[in-house]
ZAMARGU-4260 file (C-alpha; in steps of 0.2 Angstrom, whole numbers, plus 5000, padded with zeros to 4 digits):
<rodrens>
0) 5631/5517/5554 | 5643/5502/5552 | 5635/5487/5543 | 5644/5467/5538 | 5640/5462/5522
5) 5639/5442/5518 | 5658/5441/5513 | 5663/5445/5530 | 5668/5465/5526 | 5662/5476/5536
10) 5658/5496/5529 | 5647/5513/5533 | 5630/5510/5525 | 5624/5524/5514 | 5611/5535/5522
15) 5597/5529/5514 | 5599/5511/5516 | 5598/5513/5535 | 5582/5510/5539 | 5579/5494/5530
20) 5595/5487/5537 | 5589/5489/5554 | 5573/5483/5550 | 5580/5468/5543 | 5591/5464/5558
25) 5576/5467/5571 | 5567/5452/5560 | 5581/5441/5564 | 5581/5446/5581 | 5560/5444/5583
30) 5565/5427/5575 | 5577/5423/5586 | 5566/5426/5604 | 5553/5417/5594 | 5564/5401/5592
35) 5566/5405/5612 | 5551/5404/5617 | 5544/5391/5606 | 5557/5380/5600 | 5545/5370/5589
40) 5544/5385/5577 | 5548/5385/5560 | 5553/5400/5548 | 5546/5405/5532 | 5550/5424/5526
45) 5555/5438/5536 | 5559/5455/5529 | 5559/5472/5531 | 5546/5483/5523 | 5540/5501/5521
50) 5533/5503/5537 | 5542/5489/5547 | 5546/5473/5545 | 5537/5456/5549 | 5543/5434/5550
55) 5530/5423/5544 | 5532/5406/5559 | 5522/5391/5557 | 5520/5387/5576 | 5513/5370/5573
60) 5495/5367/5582 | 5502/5386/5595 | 5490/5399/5593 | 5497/5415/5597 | 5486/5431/5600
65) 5492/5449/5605 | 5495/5446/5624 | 5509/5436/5617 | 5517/5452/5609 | 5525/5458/5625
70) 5533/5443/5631 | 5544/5441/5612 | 5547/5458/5613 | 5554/5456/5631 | 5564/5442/5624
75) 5571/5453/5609 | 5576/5466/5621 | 5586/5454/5630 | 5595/5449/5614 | 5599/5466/5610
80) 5606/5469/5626 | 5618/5455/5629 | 5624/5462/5612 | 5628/5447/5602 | 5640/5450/5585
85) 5631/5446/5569 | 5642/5434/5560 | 5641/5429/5540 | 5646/5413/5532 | 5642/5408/5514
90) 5639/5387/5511 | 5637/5376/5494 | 5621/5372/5491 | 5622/5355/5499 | 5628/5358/5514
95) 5615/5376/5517 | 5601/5361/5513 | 5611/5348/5526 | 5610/5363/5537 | 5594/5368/5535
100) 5588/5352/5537 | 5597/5352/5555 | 5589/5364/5562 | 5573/5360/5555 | 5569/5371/5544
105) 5558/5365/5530 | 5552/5380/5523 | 5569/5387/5520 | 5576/5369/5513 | 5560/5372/5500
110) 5565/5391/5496 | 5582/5383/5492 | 5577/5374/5481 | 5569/5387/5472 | 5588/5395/5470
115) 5601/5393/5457 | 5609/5375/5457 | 5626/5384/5457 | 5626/5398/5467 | 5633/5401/5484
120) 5620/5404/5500 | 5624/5414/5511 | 5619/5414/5532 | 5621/5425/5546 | 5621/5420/5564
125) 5619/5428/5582 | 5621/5418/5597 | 5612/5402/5596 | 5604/5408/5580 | 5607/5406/5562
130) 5595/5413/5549 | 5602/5411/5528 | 5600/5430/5521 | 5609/5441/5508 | 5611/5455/5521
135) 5618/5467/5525 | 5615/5469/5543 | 5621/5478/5560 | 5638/5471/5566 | 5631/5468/5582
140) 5611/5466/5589 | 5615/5481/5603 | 5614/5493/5588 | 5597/5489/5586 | 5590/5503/5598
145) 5571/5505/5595 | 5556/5494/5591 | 5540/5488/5596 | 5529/5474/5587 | 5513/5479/5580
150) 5501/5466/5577 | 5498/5447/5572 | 5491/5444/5555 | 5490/5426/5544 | 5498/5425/5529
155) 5500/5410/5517 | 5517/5402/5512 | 5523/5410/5496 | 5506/5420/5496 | 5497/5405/5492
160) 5480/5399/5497 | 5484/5381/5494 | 5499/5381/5508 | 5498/5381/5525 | 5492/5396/5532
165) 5507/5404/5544 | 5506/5417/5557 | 5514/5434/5552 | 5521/5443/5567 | 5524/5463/5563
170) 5535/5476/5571 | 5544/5491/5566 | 5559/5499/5570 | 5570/5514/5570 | 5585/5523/5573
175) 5582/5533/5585 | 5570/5531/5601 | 5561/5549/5594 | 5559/5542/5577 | 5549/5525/5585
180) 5538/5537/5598 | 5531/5549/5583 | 5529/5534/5573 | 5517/5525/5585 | 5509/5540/5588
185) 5505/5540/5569 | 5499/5524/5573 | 5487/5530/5586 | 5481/5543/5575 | 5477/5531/5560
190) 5470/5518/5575 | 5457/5533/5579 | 5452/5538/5562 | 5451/5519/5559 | 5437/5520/5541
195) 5427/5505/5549 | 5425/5510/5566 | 5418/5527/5562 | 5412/5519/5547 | 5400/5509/5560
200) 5398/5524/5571 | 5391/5534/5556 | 5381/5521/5549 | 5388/5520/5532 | 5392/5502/5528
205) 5395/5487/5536 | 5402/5467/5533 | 5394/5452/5534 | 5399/5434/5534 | 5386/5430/5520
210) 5398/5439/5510 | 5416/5442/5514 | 5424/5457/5505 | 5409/5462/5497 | 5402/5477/5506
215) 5384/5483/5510 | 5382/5502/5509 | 5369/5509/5521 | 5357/5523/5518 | 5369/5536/5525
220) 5385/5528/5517 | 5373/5528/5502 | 5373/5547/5503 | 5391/5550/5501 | 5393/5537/5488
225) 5381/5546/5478 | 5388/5565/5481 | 5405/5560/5476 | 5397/5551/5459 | 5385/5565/5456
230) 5403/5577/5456 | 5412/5565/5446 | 5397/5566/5434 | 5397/5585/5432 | 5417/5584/5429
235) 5416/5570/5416 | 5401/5580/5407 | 5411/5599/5408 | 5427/5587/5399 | 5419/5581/5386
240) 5417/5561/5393 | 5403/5551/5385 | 5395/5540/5399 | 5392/5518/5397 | 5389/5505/5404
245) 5394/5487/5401 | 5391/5469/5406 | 5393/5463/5425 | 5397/5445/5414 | 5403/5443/5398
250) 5410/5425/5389 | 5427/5420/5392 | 5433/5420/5372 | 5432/5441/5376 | 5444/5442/5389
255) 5456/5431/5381 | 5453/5444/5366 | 5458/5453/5379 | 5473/5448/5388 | 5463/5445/5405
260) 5462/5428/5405 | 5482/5424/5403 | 5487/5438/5414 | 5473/5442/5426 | 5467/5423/5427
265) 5471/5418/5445 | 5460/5435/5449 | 5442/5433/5440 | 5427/5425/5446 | 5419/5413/5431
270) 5401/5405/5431 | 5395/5392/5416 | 5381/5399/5407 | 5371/5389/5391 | 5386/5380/5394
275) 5399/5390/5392 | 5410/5398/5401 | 5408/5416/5406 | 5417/5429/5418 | 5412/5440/5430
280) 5422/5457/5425 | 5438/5461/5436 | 5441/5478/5424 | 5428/5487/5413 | 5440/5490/5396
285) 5435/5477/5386 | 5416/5480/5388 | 5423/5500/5382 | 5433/5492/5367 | 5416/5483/5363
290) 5408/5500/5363 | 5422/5508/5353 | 5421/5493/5339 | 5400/5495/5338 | 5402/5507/5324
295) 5417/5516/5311 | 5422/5531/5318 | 5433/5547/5310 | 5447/5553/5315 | 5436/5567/5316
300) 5427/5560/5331 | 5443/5557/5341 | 5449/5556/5353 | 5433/5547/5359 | 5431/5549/5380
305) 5421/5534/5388 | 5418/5535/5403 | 5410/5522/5415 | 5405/5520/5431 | 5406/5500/5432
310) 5406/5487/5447 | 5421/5476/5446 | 5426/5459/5455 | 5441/5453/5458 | 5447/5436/5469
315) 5457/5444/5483 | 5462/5431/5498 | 5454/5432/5513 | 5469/5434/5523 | 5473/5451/5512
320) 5454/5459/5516 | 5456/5475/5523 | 5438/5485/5527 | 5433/5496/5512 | 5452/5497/5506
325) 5455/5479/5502 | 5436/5471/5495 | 5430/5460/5480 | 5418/5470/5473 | 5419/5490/5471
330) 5416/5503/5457 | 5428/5508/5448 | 5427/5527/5441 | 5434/5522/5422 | 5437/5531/5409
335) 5446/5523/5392 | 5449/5536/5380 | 5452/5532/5359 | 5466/5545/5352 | 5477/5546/5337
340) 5496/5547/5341 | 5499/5565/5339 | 5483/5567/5352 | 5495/5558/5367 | 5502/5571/5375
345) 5485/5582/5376 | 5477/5570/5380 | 5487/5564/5395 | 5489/5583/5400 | 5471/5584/5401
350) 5470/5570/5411 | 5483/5576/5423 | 5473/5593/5424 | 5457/5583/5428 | 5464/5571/5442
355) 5471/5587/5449 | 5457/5595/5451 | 5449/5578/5461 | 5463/5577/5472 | 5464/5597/5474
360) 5442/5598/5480 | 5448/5588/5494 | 5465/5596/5501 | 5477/5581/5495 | 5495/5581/5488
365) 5501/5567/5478 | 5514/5565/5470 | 5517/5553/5453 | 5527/5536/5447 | 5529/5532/5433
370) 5529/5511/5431 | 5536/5502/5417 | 5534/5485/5408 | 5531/5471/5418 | 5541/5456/5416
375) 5522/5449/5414 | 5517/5457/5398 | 5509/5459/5380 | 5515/5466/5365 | 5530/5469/5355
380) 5546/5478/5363 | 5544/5493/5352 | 5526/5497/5357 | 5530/5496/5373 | 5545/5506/5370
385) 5533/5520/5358 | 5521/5520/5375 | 5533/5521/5387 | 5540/5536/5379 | 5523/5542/5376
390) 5521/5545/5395 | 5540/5551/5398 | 5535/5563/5386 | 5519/5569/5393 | 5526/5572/5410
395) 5541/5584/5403 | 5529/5593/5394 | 5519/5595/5409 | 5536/5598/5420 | 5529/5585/5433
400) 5542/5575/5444 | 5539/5559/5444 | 5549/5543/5450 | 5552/5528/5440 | 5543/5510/5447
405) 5553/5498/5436 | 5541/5484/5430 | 5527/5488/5439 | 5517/5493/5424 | 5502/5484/5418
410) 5502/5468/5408 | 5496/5479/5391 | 5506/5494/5395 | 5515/5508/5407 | 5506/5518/5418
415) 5509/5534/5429 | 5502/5529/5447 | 5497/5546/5458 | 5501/5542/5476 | 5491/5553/5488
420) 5495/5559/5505 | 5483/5562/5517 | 5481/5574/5533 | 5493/5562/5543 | 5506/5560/5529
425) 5502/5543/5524 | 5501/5538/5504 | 5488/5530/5495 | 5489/5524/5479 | 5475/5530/5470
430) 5471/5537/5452 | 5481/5532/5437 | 5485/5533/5417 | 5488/5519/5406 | 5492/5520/5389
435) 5489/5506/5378 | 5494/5499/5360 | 5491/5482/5364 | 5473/5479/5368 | 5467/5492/5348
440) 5477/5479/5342 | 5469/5463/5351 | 5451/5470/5346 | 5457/5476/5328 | 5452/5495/5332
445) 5452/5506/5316 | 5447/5522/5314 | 5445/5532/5294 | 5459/5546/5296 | 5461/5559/5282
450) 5469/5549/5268 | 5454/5536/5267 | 5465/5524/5278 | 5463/5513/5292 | 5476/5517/5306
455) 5474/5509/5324 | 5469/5521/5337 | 5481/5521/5353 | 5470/5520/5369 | 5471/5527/5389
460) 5464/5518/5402 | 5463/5530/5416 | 5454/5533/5436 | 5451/5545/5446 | 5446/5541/5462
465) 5451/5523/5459 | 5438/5511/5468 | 5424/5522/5474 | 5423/5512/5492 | 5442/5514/5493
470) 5442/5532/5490 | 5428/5533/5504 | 5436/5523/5516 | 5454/5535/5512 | 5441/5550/5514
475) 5434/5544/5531 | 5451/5542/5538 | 5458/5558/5528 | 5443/5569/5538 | 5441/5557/5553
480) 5423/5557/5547 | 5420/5576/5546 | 5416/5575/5528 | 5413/5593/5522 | 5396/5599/5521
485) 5392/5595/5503 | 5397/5576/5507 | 5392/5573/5525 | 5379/5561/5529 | 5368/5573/5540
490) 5372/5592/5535 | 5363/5599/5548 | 5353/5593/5566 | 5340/5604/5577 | 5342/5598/5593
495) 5329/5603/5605 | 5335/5611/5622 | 5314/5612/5629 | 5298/5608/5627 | 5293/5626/5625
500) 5303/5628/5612 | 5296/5612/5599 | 5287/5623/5589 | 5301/5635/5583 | 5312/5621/5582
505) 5300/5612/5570 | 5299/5626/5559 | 5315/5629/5557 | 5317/5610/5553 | 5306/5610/5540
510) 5314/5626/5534 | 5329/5616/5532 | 5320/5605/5524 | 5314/5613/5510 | 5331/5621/5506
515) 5334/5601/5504 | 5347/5601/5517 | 5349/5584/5523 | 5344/5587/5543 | 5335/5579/5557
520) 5325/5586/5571 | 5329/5579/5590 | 5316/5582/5601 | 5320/5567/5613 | 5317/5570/5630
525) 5334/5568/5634 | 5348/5582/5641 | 5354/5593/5628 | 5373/5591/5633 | 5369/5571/5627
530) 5361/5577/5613 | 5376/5589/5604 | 5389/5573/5610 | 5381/5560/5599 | 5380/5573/5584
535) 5395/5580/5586 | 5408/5566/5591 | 5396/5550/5584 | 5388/5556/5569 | 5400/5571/5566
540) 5387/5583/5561 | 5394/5600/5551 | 5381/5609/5560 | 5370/5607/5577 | 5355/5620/5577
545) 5354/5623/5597 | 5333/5629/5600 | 5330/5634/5618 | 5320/5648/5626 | 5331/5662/5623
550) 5331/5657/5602 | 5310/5657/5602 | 5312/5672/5612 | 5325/5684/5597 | 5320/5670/5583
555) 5338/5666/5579 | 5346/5649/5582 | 5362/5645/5590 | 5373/5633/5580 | 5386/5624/5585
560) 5400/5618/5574 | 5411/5601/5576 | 5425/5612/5581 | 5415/5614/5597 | 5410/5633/5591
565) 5394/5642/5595 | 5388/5657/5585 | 5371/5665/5585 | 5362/5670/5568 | 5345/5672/5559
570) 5340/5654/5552 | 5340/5666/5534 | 5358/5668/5536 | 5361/5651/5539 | 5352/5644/5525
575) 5363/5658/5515 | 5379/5652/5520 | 5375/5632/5521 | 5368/5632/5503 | 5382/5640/5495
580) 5395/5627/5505 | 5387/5612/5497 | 5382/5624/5478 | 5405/5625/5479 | 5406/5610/5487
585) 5419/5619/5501
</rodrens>
């Protein structure tokens, strides 16, 4: 695939720069039937992105909704095929703001200004349209052969609340007209296993205006939240974690102990209390650095494994707010763990083994990066240098692959991030491991080690399922809200085919019952073939109990799985195979 950098020059692009460069020509050519259709427009950002690519357009007092969609596109396709020839120039800085202002373009004339005094900006044109980008892009706009836009989403200028509020148009693109087909299919696929939709169809949570970003979890979403923290508890027991809890609010002075309150600032909710100031918790580690500083410890007692199960609230914008995937307040499976150096690399291992095992109960891969130090950071170069190292070493040991996420680590230290993949191939960032020198230090840690001195211990920060209401939400989508048995909502429904039969099918509820299997008996007077739809399609029971004439008759019950199979038993075999599904959690 032929490309033309900004000096003029044109070459092949390598392989795996492809994608990106034809999603950033399909931004300028959705900009450019944009400006068509609406002259008045205005361009802030547009790039290409993992999935795609989007332009954030201030269309002045023009509202745009998704009907609009076809008629751009329309447009972009008539760009691509009159096959116009992408042309770069480069311009001082004076005459790129001249320009700029020209064409009326007053988000790109402030990003300017944002740039080095000295250096040369360079643009690319097509047709009537001129756009200052670093490229590379597709020699001509007939080489952009497939894409669709997606959506319509708001987005402020430089991401931040106190600018205007611009509208973000998304597409995606491809090379090939294949590649752009299976990819909206994918799209289909995520649209029906949509977390909030069945979220509502199951009756596990829900939104309110009262409360934006912060979710209420109903009885049945209760349910699941519960089994996955009962499992988490019985791991964290059976590894030797010590379970806390700490504050909801605790006074500022301790998270600028901490860190938080330079680096994590903009994120925190804070209330004044007997006037002074406090803040509402965004991370649990300071409240475990308090627990770890109560008392001495030995380095007999190390490494020391906290773990806590604490609800966490961070400030995200409201533009950003995404069902149960992107809220304010969640619970966040911690764990921060105290350890002398030479304890790193078992440590870590262990860890490693222990995520493993999460991920592995419910059928994911992941894979792991490892992130570095961020140019907003703590510490001294050679503890980061120490900890960073520390990690590297872990993961050779443990001959993990990994990739490297240069500067993406937290501000008190790198981290190894594992990225899920769920049943539809999409990745979600979920669990991770910190390791820390900074915050021991911050706190003053010690612990007594053999020689009667007073080393600091090193620390892990570490999460398994990450956010709770995230990991349900990846779950729902992950099973299309057939949770296995031991998680699901309703584990079992007797639904009621006749009157005559009522009284067998009450027994065999209540049998159910008392094996504390969480079921419900149906005996409206409505048509069994209604009945088994709404428990198998809306409430996605594992299993249906089907009682009818010829059931009372050979006392055996008829059950019906989601996967729309019907096999005769004896309620006792039943109750044998159900129980030992949730005892191993298959």
């Amino acid at each position: 695939m032929k490309v033309i950098y900004n000096d003029g020059k044109t070459g092949e692009c390598p392989k795996e720069e492809e994608l990106h460069v034809i999603r950033h020509t399909a931004a300028h050519v959705l900009a450019q039937a944009v400006k068509r259709l609406y002259p008045h427009a205005s361009f802030a950002y547009g790039p290409a992105t993992e999935k795609g690519f989007y332009y954030d357009v201030d269309l002045g007092d023009t509202k745009l909704s998704d009907a609009d969609l076809p008629a751009i596109e329309k447009e972009m396709q008539e760009i691509v095929k009159a096959n116009l020839p992408v042309k770069p120039f480069i311009l001082n800085r004076a005459d790129a703001l001249k320009l700029m202002e020209e064409r009326n373009e007053p988000y790109k004339v402030e990003h300017i200004a944002d740039l080095d005094e000295n250096e040369p900006l360079s643009f690319y044109e097509q047709g009537e349209y001129i756009d200052m980008c670093v490229g590379p892009h597709l020699t001509y706009t007939k080489t952009l052969k497939a894409f669709k836009l997606t959506g319509l989403s708001g987005a402020y200028w430089k991401n931040d609340s106190k600018n205007k509020m611009l509208t973000r148009i998304n597409g995606t693109a491809f090379a090939t007209s294949k590649e752009l087909e299976d990819y909206l299919k994918l799209l289909e696929e995520a649209e029906r296993r949509d977390h909030r939709k069945i979220g509502k169809d199951m009756k596990l949570f829900m939104f309110e205006d009262v409360g934006p970003g912060f979710p209420f979890f109903l009885p049945n979403g209760m349910i699941v939240k519960n089994a996955l923290i009962e499992y988490w508890r019985e791991l964290h027991v059976a590894n030797g974690y010590q379970e806390i809890s700490t504050p909801l609010i605790m006074n500022r002075h301790l998270w600028e102990t901490s860190g938080h309150w330079d680096h994590y600032q903009a994120n925190m909710y804070t209330t004044i209390i007997d006037e002074e100031e406090f803040c509402v918790k965004p991370m649990n580690c300071p409240g475990a650095l308090m627990v770890y500083a109560n008392e001495p410890h030995s380095y007999r007692e190390l490494p020391m494994r906290l773990a806590e199960l604490g609800i966490v609230h961070r400030h995200e914008l409201k533009g950003t707010l995404h069902g149960l995937f992107r809220v304010r307040s969640f619970t966040q499976d911690d764990a921060h763990i105290f350890m002398r150096k030479d304890q790193i690399a078992d440590e870590i291992s262990s860890v490693v083994s222990l995520i493993d095992q999460v991920y592995s109960k419910f059928g994911f891969e992941y894979f792991l990066e490892l992130s570095t130090r961020p140019e907003d950071s703590m510490g001294s170069d050679e503890d980061w240098e120490a900890a960073t190292n520390g990690l590297v070493d872990a993961l050779n040991k443990l001959n993990l692959t990994y990739t490297i996420n240069e500067g993406d680590g937290a501000f008190y230290g790198p981290k190894i991030d594992f990225h899920l993949r769920d049943c539809i191939g999409r990745t979600w960032q979920c669990g991770t491991i910190q390791l820390d020198f900074q915050m021991p230090i911050n706190f003053n840690l010690s612990y007594v080690d053999e020689n009667d001195e007073r080393p600091r211990p090193i620390m892990i920060h570490r999460v398994c399922f990450g956010s709770i209401e995230r990991f349900i939400g990846i779950l729902t989508e992950h099973f299309a809200g057939k949770f296995p048995v031991w998680l699901a909502p309703m584990q079992a429904k007797v639904l009621l085919v006749s009157k005559k039969s009522e009284e067998y099918a009450s027994e065999v509820y209540q049998m159910l019952k008392d094996a504390k299997i969480r079921c419900e008996l149906d005996n409206r007077n409505e048509k069994i073939g209604y009945m088994i739809r709404q428990a198998q399609y809306t409430e996605r029971v594992p299993y249906m109990i089907i009682i009818g004439e010829k059931e009372l008759e050979t006392k055996t019950i008829s059950i019906r799985t989601r996967d729309s199979n019907t096999v005769s038993m004896t309620l006792e075999e039943f109750l044998t195979k159900i129980t030992a599904e949730i005892k191993n959690r298959d």
